[in-house]
C-alpha positions as CSV (number, residue, x, y, z in Angstrom):
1,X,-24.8,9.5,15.9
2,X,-22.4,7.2,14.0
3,X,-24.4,6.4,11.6
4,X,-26.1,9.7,11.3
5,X,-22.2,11.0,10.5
6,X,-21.4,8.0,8.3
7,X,-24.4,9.1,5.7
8,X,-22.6,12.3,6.2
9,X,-19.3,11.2,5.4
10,X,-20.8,9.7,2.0
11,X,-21.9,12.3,0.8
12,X,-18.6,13.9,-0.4
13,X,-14.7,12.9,-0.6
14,X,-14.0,16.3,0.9
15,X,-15.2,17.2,4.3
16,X,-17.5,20.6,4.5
17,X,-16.4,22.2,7.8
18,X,-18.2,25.3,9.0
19,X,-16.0,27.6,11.0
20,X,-18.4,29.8,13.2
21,X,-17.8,32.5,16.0
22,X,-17.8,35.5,17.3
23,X,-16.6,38.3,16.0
24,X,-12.7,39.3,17.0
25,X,-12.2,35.6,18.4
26,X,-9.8,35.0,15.4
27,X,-11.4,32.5,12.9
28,X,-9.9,34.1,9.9
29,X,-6.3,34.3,11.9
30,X,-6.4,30.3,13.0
31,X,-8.0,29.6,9.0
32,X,-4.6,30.7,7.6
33,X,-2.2,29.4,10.8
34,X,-4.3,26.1,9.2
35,X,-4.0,26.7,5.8
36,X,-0.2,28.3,5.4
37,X,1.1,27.0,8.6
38,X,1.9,31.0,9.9
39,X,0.5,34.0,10.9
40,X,-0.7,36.2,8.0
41,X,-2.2,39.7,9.5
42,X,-6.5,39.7,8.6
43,X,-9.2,41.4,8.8
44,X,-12.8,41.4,10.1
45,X,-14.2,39.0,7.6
46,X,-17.8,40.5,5.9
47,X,-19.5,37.8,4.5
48,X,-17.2,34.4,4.0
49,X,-13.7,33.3,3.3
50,X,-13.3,29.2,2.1
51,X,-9.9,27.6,1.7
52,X,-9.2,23.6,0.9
53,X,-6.6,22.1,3.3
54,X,-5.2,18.8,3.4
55,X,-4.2,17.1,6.7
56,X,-3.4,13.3,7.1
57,X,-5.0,12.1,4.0
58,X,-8.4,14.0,4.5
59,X,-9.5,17.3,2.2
60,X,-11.2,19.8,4.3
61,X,-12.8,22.4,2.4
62,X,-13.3,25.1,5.3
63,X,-15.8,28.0,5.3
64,X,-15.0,30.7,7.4
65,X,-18.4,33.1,7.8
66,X,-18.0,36.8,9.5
67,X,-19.1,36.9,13.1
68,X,-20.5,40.3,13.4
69,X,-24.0,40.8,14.8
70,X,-25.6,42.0,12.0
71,X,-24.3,38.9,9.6
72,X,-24.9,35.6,12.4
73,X,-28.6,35.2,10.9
74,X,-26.7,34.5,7.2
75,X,-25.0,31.7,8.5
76,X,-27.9,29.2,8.5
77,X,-27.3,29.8,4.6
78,X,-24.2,27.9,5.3
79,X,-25.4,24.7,7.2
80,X,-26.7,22.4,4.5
81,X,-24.1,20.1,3.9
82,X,-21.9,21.0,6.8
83,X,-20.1,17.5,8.5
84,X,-17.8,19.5,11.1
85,X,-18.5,22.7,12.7
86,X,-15.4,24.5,14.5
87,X,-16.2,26.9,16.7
88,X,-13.8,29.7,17.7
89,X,-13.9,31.2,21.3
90,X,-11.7,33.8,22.2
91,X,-10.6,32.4,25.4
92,X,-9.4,35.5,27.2
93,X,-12.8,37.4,27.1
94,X,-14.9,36.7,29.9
95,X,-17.6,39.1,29.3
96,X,-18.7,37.6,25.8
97,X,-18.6,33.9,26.6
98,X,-22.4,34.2,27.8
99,X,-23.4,35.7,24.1
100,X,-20.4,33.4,22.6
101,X,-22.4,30.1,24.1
102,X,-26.1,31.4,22.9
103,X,-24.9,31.7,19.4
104,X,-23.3,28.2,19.5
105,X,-26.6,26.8,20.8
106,X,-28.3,28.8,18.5
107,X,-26.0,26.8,15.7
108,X,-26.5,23.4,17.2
109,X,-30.4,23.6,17.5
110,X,-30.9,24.0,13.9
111,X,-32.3,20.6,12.3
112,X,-29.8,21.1,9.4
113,X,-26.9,21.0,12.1
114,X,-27.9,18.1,14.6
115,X,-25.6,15.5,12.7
116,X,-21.9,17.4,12.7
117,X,-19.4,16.6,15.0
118,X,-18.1,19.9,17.0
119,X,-14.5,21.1,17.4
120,X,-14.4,23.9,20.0
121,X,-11.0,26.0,19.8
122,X,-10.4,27.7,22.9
123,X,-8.4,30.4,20.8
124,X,-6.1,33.2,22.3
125,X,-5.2,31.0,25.0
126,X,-1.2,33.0,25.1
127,X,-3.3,36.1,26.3
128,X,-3.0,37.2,30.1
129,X,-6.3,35.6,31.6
130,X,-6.9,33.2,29.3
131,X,-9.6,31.0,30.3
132,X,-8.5,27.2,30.8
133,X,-10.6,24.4,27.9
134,X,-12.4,23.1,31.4
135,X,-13.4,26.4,32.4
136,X,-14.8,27.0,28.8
137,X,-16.4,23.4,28.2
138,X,-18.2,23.9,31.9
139,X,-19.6,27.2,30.8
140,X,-20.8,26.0,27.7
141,X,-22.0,22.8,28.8
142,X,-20.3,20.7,26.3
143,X,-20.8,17.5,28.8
144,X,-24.3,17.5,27.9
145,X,-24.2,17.0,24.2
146,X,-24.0,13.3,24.9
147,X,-25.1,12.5,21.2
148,X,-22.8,14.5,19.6
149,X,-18.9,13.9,19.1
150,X,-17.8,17.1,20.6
151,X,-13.9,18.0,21.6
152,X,-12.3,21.2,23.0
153,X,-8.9,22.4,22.4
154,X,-6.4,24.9,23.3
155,X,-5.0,27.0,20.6
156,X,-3.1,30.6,19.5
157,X,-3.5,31.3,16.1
158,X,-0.1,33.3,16.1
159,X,2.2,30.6,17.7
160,X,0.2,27.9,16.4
161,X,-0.2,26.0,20.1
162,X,-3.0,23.7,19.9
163,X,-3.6,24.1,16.6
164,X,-2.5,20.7,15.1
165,X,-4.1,18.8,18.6
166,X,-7.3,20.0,17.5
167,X,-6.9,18.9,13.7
168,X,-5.8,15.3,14.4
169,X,-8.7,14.8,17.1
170,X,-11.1,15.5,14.1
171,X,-8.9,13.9,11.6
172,X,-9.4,10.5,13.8
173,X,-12.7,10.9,14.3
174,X,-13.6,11.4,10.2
175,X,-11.3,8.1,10.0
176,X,-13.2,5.6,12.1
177,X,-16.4,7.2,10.7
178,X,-15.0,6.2,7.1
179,X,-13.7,2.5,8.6
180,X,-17.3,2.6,9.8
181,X,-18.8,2.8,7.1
182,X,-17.1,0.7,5.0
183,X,-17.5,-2.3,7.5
184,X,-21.1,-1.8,7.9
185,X,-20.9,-2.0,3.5
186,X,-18.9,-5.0,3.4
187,X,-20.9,-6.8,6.2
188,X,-23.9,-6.5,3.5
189,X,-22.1,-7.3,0.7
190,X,-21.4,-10.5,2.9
191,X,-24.8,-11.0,3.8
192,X,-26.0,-11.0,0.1
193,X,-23.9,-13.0,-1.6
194,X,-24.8,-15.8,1.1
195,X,-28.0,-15.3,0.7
196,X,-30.0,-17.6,-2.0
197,X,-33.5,-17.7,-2.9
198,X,-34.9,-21.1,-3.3
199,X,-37.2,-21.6,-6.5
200,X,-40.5,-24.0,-6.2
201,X,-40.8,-26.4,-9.0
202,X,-43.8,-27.3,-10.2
203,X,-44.3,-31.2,-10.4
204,X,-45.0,-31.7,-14.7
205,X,-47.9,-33.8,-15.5
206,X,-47.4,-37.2,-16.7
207,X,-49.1,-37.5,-20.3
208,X,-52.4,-39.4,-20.4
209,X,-51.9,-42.6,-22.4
210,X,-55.2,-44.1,-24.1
């Protein structure tokens, strides 16, 4: 997986995050809490918002796609390139977690989409009912994506709880990949300047004398 993310990583300065979901859990509302740090009133998004952010010396470039039925099977048009996929739950709707966890599998199955690392937001969590991240994660069986860097975490869009929890998780994670990656490079750097190739030379003939 790490090194799977690391050729990710290389590809770009700026990390490609897909934000996916269903529709209504508030992707477009916890974009702009991101982006502009309050609430800005939104709509259902038809078709794909993308805003750059910049949190603790990383650029994010974050595309938000619509989650209504009749859209979800344009978002594969989305996946090439992607190195983090958030995906928005609405945490206080029990009755679409079911069809909220197909979707994500749905997302994660797809070759181009095996390498990201997944941020869950548990979103809506200041809603009466709200489902706790361990209820969610058990549901969705998130303990068996054992080789993917998965995290869940709480958040409210409108307050901004959670929000910034969430961010630095995946901020950390991008970092050691990068610190990876640069170690493995400078290990074979190492390994080639030490390494010498020895040349055979051939014995020259003495000249005959007569």
């Amino acid at each position: 997986m790490g090194k799977a993310f690391s050729r990710l990583f290389k590809k770009s300065k700026d990390i490609r995050v897909l934000m996916l979901g269903l529709d209504a859990a508030g992707k477009t509302s916890l974009l702009y809490r991101i982006k502009l740090k309050e609430t800005v009133p939104s709509i259902p998004t038809v078709g794909f918002s993308v805003e750059t952010i910049h949190f603790q010396n990383l650029t994010f470039t974050i595309w938000d796609v619509g989650g209504q039925d009749k859209i979800r099977n344009l978002w594969r048009h989305y996946y090439v390139g992607t190195q983090v996929l958030v995906y928005v739950i609405d945490s206080s709707d029990r009755e679409r977690l079911e069809e909220s966890k197909q979707q994500l599998y749905r997302v994660l199955n797809d070759p181009e989409m095996r390498e990201p690392i997944l941020l869950v937001y548990a979103n809506k969590c200041d809603l009466p009912g709200a489902m706790s991240v361990e209820e969610i994660a058990n549901h969705l069986g998130l303990q068996q994506l054992v080789n993917r860097k998965w995290n869940i975490s709480q958040s409210c869009a409108i307050t901004g709880q959670g929000v910034n929890e969430g961010l630095s998780w995946l901020a950390n994670q991008l970092t050691a990949a990068k610190k990876s990656m640069k170690n493995t490079s400078n290990n074979n750097n190492t390994k080639k300047s030490t390494t010498t190739t020895t040349a055979t030379q051939q014995p020259v003939a003495e000249p005959v004398r007569t």
